[in-house]
Every structure is written in structure tokens, then in C-alpha cells.
TORKOL-4160 file (C-alpha; in steps of 0.2 Angstrom, whole numbers, padded with zeros to 4 digits, m for minus):
291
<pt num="1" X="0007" Y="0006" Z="0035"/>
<pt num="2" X="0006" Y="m0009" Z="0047"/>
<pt num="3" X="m0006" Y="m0005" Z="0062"/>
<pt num="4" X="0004" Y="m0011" Z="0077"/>
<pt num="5" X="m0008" Y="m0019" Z="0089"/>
<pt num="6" X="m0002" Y="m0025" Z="0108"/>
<pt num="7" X="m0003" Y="m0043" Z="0112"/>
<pt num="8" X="m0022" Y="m0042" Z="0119"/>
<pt num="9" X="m0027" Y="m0033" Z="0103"/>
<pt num="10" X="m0028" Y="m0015" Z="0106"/>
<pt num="11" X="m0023" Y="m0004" Z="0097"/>
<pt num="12" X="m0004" Y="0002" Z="0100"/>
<pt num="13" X="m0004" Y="0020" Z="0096"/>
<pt num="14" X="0015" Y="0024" Z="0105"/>
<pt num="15" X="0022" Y="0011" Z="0092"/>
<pt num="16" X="0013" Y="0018" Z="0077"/>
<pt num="17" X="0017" Y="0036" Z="0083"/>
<pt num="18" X="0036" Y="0029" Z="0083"/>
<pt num="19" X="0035" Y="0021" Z="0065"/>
<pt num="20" X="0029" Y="0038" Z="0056"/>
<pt num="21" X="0042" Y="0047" Z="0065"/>
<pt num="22" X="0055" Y="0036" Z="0058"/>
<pt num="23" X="0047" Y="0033" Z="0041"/>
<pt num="24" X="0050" Y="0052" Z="0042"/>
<pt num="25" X="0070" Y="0048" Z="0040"/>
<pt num="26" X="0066" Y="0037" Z="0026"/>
<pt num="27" X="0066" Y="0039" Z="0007"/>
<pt num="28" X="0048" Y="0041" Z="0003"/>
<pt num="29" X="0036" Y="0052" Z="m0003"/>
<pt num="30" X="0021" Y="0050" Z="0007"/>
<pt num="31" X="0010" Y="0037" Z="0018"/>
<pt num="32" X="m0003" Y="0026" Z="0015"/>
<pt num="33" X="m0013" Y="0025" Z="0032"/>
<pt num="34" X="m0029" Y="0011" Z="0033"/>
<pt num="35" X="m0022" Y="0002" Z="0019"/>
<pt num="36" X="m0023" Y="m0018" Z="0015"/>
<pt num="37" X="m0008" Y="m0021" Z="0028"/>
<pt num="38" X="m0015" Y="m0009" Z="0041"/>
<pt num="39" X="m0028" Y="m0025" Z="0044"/>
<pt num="40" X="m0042" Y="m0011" Z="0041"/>
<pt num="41" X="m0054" Y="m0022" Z="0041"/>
<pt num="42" X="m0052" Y="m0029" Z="0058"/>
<pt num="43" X="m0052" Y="m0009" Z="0062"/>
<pt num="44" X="m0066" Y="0000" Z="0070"/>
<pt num="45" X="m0073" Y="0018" Z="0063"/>
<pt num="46" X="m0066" Y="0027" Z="0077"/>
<pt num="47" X="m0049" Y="0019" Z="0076"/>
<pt num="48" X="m0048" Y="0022" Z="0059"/>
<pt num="49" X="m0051" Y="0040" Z="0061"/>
<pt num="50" X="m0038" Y="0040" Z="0076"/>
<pt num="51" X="m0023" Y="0033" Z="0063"/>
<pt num="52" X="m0027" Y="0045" Z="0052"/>
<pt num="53" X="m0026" Y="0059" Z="0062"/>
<pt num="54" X="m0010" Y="0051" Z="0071"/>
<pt num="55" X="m0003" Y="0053" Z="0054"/>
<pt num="56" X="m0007" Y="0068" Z="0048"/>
<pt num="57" X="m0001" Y="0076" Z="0064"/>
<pt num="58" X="0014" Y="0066" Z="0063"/>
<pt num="59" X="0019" Y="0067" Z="0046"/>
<pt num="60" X="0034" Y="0076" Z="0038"/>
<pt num="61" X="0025" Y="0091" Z="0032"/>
<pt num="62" X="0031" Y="0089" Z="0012"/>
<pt num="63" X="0025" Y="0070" Z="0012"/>
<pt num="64" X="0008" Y="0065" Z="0004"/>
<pt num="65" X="m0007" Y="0060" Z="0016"/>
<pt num="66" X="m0016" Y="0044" Z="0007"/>
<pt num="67" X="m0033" Y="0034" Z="0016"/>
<pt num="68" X="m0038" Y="0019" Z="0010"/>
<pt num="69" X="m0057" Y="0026" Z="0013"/>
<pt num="70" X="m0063" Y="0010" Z="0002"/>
<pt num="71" X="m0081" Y="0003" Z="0007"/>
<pt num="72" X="m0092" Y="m0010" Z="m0001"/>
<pt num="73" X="m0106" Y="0004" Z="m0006"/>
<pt num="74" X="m0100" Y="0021" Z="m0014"/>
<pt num="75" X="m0112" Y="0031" Z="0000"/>
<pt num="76" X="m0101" Y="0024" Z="0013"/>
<pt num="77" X="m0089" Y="0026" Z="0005"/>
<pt num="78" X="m0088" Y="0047" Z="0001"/>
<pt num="79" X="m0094" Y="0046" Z="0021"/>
<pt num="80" X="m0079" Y="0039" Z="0026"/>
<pt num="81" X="m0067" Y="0049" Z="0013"/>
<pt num="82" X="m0074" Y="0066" Z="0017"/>
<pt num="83" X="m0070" Y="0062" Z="0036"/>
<pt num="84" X="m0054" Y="0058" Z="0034"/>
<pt num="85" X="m0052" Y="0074" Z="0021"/>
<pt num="86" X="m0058" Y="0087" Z="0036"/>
<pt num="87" X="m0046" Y="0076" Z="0047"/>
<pt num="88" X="m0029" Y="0083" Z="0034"/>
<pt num="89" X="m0029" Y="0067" Z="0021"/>
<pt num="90" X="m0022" Y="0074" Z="0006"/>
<pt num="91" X="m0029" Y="0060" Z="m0008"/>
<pt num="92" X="m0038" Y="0042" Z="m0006"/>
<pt num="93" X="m0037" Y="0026" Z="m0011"/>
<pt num="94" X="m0055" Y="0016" Z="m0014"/>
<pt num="95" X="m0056" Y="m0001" Z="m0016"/>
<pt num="96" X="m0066" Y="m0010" Z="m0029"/>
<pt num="97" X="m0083" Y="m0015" Z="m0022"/>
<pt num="98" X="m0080" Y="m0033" Z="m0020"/>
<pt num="99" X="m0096" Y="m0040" Z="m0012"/>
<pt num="100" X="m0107" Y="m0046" Z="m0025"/>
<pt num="101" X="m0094" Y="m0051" Z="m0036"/>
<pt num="102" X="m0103" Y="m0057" Z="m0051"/>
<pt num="103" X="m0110" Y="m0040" Z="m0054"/>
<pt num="104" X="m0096" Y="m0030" Z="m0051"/>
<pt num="105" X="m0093" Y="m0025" Z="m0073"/>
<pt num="106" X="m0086" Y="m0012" Z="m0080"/>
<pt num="107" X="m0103" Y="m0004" Z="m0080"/>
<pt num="108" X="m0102" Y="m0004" Z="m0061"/>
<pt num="109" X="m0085" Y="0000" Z="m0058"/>
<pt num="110" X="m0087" Y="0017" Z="m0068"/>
<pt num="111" X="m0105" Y="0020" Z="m0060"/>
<pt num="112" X="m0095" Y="0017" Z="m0042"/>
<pt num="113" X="m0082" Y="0027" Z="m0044"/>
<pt num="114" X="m0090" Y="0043" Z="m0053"/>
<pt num="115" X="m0101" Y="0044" Z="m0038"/>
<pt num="116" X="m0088" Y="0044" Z="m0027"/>
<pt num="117" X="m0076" Y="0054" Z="m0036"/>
<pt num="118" X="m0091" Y="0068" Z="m0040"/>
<pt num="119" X="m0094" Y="0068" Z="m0021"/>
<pt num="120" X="m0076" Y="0068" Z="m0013"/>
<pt num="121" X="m0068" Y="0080" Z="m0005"/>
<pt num="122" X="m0052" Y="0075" Z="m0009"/>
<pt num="123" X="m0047" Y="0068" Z="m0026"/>
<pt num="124" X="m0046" Y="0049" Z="m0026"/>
<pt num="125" X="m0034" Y="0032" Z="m0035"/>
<pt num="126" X="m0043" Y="0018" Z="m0039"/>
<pt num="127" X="m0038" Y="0002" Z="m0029"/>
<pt num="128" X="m0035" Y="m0015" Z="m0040"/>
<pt num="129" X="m0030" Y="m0030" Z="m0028"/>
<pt num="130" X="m0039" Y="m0046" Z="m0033"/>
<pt num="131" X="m0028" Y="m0058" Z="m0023"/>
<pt num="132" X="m0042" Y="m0049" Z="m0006"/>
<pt num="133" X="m0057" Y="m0045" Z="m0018"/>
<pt num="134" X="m0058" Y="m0060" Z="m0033"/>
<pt num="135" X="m0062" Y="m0042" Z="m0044"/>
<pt num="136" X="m0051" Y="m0037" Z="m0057"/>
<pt num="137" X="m0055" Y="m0020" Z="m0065"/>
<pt num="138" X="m0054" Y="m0018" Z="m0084"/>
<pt num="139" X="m0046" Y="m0011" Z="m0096"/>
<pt num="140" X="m0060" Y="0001" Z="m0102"/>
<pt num="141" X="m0067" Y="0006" Z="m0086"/>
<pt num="142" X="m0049" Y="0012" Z="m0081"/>
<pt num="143" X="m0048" Y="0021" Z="m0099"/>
<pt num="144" X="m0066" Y="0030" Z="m0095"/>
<pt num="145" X="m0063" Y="0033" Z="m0076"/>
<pt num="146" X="m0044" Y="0041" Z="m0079"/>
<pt num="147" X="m0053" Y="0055" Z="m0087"/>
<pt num="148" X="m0062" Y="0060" Z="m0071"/>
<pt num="149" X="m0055" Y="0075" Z="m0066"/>
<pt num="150" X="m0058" Y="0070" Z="m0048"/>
<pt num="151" X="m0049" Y="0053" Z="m0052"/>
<pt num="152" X="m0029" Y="0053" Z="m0051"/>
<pt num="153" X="m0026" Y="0036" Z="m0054"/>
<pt num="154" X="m0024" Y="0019" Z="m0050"/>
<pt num="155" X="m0012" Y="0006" Z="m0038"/>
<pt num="156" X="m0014" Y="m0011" Z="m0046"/>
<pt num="157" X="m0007" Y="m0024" Z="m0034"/>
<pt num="158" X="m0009" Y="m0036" Z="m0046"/>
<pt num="159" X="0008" Y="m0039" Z="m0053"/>
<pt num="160" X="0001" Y="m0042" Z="m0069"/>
<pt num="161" X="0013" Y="m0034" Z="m0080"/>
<pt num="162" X="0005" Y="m0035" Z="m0096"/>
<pt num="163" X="m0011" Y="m0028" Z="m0088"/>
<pt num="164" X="0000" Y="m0015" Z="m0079"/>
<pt num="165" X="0007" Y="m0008" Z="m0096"/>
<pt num="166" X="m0009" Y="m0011" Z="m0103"/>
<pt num="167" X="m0019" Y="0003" Z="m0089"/>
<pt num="168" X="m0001" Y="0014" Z="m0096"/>
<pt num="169" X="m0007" Y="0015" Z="m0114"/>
<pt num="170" X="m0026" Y="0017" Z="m0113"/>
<pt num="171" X="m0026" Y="0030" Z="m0098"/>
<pt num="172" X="m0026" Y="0048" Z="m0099"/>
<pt num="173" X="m0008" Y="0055" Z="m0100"/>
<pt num="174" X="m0012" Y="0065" Z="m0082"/>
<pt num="175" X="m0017" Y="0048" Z="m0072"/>
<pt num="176" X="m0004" Y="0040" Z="m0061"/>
<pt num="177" X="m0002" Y="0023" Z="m0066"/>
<pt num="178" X="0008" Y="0014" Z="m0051"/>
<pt num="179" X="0012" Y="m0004" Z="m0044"/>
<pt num="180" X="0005" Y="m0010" Z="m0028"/>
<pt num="181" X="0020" Y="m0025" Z="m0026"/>
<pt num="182" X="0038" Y="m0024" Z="m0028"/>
<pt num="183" X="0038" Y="m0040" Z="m0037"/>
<pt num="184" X="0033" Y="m0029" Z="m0055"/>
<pt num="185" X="0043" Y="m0012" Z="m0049"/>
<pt num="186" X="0058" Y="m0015" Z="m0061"/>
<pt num="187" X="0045" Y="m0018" Z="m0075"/>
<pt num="188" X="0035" Y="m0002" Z="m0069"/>
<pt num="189" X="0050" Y="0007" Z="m0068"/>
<pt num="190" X="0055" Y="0002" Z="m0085"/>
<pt num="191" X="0041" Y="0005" Z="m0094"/>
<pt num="192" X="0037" Y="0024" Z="m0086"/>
<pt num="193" X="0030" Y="0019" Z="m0069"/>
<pt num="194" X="0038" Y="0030" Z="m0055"/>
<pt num="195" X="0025" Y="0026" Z="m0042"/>
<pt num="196" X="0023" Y="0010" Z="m0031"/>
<pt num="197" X="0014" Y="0010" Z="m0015"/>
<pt num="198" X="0021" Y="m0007" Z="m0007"/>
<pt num="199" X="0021" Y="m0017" Z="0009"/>
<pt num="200" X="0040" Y="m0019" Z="0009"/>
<pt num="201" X="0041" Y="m0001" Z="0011"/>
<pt num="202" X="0035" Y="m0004" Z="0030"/>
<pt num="203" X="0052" Y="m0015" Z="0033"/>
<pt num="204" X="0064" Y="m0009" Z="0019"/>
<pt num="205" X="0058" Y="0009" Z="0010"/>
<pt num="206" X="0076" Y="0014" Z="0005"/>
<pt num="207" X="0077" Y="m0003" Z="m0004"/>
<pt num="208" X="0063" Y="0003" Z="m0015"/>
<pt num="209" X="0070" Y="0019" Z="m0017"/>
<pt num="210" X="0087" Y="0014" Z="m0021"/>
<pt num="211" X="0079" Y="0001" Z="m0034"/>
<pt num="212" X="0072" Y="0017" Z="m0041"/>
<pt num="213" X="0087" Y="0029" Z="m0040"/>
<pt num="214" X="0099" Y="0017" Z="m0048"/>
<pt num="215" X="0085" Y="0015" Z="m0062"/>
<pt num="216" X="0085" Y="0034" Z="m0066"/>
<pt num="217" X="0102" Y="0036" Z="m0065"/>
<pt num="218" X="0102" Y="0025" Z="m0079"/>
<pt num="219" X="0113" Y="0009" Z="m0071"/>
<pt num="220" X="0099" Y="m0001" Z="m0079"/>
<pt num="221" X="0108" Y="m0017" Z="m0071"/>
<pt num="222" X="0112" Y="m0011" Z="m0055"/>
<pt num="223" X="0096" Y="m0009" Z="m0051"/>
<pt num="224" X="0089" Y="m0025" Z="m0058"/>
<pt num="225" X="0102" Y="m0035" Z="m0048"/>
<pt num="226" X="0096" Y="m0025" Z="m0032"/>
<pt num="227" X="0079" Y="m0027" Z="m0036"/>
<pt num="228" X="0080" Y="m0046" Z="m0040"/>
<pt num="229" X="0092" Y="m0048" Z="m0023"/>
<pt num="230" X="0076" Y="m0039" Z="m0014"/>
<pt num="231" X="0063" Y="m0050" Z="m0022"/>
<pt num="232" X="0064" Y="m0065" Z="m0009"/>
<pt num="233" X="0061" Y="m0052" Z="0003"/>
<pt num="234" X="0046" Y="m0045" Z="m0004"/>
<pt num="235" X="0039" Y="m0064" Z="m0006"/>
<pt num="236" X="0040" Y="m0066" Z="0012"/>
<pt num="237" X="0032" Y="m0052" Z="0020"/>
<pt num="238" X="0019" Y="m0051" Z="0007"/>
<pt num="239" X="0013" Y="m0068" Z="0000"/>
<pt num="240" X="0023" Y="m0082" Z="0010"/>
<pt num="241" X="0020" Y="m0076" Z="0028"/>
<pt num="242" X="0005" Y="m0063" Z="0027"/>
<pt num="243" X="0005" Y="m0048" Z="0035"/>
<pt num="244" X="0010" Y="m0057" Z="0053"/>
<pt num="245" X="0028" Y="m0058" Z="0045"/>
<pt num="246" X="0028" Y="m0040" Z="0039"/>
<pt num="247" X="0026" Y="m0036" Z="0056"/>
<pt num="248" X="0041" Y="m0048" Z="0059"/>
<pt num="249" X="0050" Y="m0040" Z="0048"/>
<pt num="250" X="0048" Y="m0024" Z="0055"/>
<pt num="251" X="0052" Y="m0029" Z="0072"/>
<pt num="252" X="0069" Y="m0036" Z="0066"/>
<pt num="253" X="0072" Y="m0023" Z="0056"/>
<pt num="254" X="0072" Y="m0008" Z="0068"/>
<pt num="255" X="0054" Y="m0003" Z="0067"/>
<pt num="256" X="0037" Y="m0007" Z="0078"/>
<pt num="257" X="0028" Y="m0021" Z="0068"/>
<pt num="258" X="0017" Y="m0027" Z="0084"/>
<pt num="259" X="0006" Y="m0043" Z="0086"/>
<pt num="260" X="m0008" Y="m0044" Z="0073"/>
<pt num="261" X="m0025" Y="m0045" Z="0078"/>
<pt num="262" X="m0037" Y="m0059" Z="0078"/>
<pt num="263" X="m0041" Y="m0071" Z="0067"/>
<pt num="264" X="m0022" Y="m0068" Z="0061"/>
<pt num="265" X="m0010" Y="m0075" Z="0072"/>
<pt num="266" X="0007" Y="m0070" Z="0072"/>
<pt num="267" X="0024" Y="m0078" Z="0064"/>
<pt num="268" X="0028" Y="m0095" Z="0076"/>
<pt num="269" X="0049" Y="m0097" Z="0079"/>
<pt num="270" X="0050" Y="m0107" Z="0066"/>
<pt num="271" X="0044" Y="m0094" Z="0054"/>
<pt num="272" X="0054" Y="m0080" Z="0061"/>
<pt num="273" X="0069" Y="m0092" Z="0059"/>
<pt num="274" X="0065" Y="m0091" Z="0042"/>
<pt num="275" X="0062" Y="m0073" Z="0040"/>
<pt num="276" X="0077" Y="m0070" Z="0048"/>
<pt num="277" X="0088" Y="m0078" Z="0036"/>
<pt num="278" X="0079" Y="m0070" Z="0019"/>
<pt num="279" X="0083" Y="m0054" Z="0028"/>
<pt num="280" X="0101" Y="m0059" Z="0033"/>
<pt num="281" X="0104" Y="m0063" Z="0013"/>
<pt num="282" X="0098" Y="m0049" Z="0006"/>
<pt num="283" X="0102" Y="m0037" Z="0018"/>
<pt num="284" X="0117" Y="m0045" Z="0029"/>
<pt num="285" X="0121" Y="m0036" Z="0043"/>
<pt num="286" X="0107" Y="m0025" Z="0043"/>
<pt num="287" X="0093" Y="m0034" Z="0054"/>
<pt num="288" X="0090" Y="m0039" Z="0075"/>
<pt num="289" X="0090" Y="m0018" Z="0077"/>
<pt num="290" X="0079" Y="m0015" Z="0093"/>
<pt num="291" X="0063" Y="m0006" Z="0091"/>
């Protein structure tokens, strides 16, 4: 979930209130609040704790609840998930401790998660992302850590598909496997994977769904036409213009992206120009709604 902020920063509560509420009409199973594209780490404690509670009181009551409670120490880190837990959030997602990279093995990836997960109110999904933290989880820690009963699996944001079907075979057959970028769904869906947790799903979350449903219906090339018709889109408001042209996107898409906060800047006129017509190609028709 993006974190609308007004133009001098603060946090724009009224506009995140209104995105929940119309994700609520959208085909999806739950929410990610304080994730990668909420800019939680230019987020305060208290604001924080103040999105999750905005969505858990917000929330259609069937859909999932998911914190991305993730700090650099595993103490700080069952702190911060078991707050969010008494605040109503169902499940977390923890980051791989990033900090001191060179250390960061398999050895402490399963030491760092078992503490976590033996202490945590709520049961946690590992979070993979090397593109923000240069640490890639392995193979055998996720084999060890998928056993955990406390551990109920993994987004992997990589895109890597050959690691992605990899975590699929060693895991435990109760561990959710699932993609963190629509760039690898189709490949997820086709080899079992039936949960991403993706950026475009701020700006287009019955896009990912259709994708999906055409998939399980069996039009096997439907949904790969759709999916590769989507892609440029995905490309845009995830890798080519950040997290300040999701937020555009959103705007122009009839939601409440906002202004990012500093040192982000947002999309200059020339970018929006640009966003606009990746939209306008994969979607025509459908964007310049008012938020």
C-alpha cells in the first residue's frame, strides 16, 4: 500500500482512509500496510502504528491484515510485530536484516528468523528483496525456516524465476511460496504459485487478478497476452519511475497516490507524460479518473 503524504510531507491520513475503502471494491485478498512502497522507512514509529490501525479499522472484514514489521535486529523486530498484532494485524512480513551484509548467511538468516518467529504474536513470511537490501536468502535457509511452524512463507520480490521455483521444491508443502513483482506472476502462476504481493496492485489490482483468473480457467494464452500487455506498466511504477510514479499512477488511475516524501521527489511533467501513455496502451480509456 502506498502511504499518501501532502505536499509538505505530513502524513495524508483522509487519502489513505479513501484508498482502503476503494481497494475494498477491488479484487484482492488482503493488504500489505508499511511495506517497501509505503516509504516505511522514511515513517516514524507512531505513524507506523497509525496506518496500521487506519487499516485494520478500515478493512473489509474477510480480507487479510499483513505489516511489514521488518527491523535490522530480531529484538526490534518482535517489538514492533507484536504492537502491530494487539493493533488487529493478522500475519507479518519481516525483512532480511540487511545491515551488515557480509555476515548476513544462511546461519543468520535462520538464527534471525527463528527468534522472531518463536516470539511473534502473529505468524510471520519471510521477506526477500535484494534490489533495497544487496541480501539474497538461500535456498536452505528457506528449506530449514519453512518448517517453522510460526513461519508461513515467503514473498520473493526478486523476479528470479529459477530461484522462485527453486524455494517451490525444497519448501514444506504448507509454506506459501509467492512473487513480490508482476514481472514473474505468469511463471508463478504456471508453476503452482497463487500468491503475489505486488506494487501494481496499488494502481491496477483487477489487472493481477484477471491475469490470475484467466490462468485458472485454463485460457493459458489469454492470460499471457494480458499479462505481457500489463508488463510495461508494471516496469514503470516499479523499476523505471520508483515509487513517485506509482503514486502517479495512482492518481491517474482514480485513486490517492499523493506527493512522496523527502529525499524522493515526485514524477516531473515529463515523466507523467510518460506514464500517462504506458497506461493509455495498456489500459485505453481507462485512466485521467479524479481522485
Amino acid at each position: 500500500m502506498v502511504t499518501p503524504f501532502k505536499a509538505n510531507g505530513d502524513l495524508d491520513t483522509d487519502a489513505f482512509v479513501s484508498n482502503v475503502n476503494k481497494w475494498n471494491e477491488d479484487k484482492m485478498a488482503g493488504y500489505l500496510v508499511i511495506g517497501s512502497n509505503s516509504e516505511t522507512v522514511y515513517l516514524s514509529e507512531e505513524e507506523k502504528l497509525e496506518l496500521v490501525k487506519l487499516t485494520v479499522h478500515n478493512a473489509k472484514k474477510d480480507r487479510f491484515v499483513m505489516v511489514g514489521s521488518g527491523m535490522d535486529s530480531a529484538r526490534e523486530t518482535v517489538r514492533l510485530t507484536n504492537k502491530c498484532a494487539k493493533l488487529g494485524a493478522h500475519c507479518a512480513l519481516v525483512l532480511t536484516p540487511f545491515y551488515y551484509g557480509p555476515f548476513m548467511d544462511s546461519k543468520a538468516m535462520i538464527r534471525f528468523f527463528t527468534e522472531v518467529a518463536d516470539n511473534s504474536d502473529i505468524p510471520i513470511l519471510i521477506y526477500n528483496v535484494s534490489k533495497f537490501t544487496n541480501v539474497n536468502i538461500g535456498a536452505d535457509a528457506v528449506a530449514e525456516l519453512s518448517r517453522h511452524k510460526n513461519i508461513v512463507g515467503i514473498k520473493d520480490s526478486n523476479g528470479d524465476v529459477p530461484q522462485l521455483a527453486t524455494f517451490l521444491r525444497v519448501a514444506d508443502p504448507s509454506f506459501q511460496v509467492m512473487t513480490g513483482t508482476f514481472s514473474a506472476w505468469y511463471p508463478a502462476l504456471a508453476m503452482g504459485t497463487t500468491g503475489i504481493i505486488s506494487a501494481m496492485a496499488n494502481c491496477c489490482p483487477n489487472e493481477i487478478a484477471e491475469t490470475q483468473e484467466l490462468y485458472e480457467a485454463g485460457k493459458h494464452k489469454e492470460a499471457f497476452e494480458f499479462y505481457q500487455r500489463m508488463f510495461p506498466v508494471n516496469g514503470a511504477v516499479t523499476g523505471g519511475f520508483g515509487i513517485a510514479g506509482l503514486k502517479y499512477a495512482c492518481d491517474y488511475l482514480g485513486y490517492k497516490g499523493g506527493s512522496v516524501r523527502n529525499p524522493l521527489a515526485d514524477c516531473n511533467a515529463s515523466q507523467q507524460e510518460q506514464i500517462r501513455a504506458i497506461i493509455e496502451k495498456a489500459l485505453p480509456g481507462k485512466g485521467g479518473k479524479k481522485t
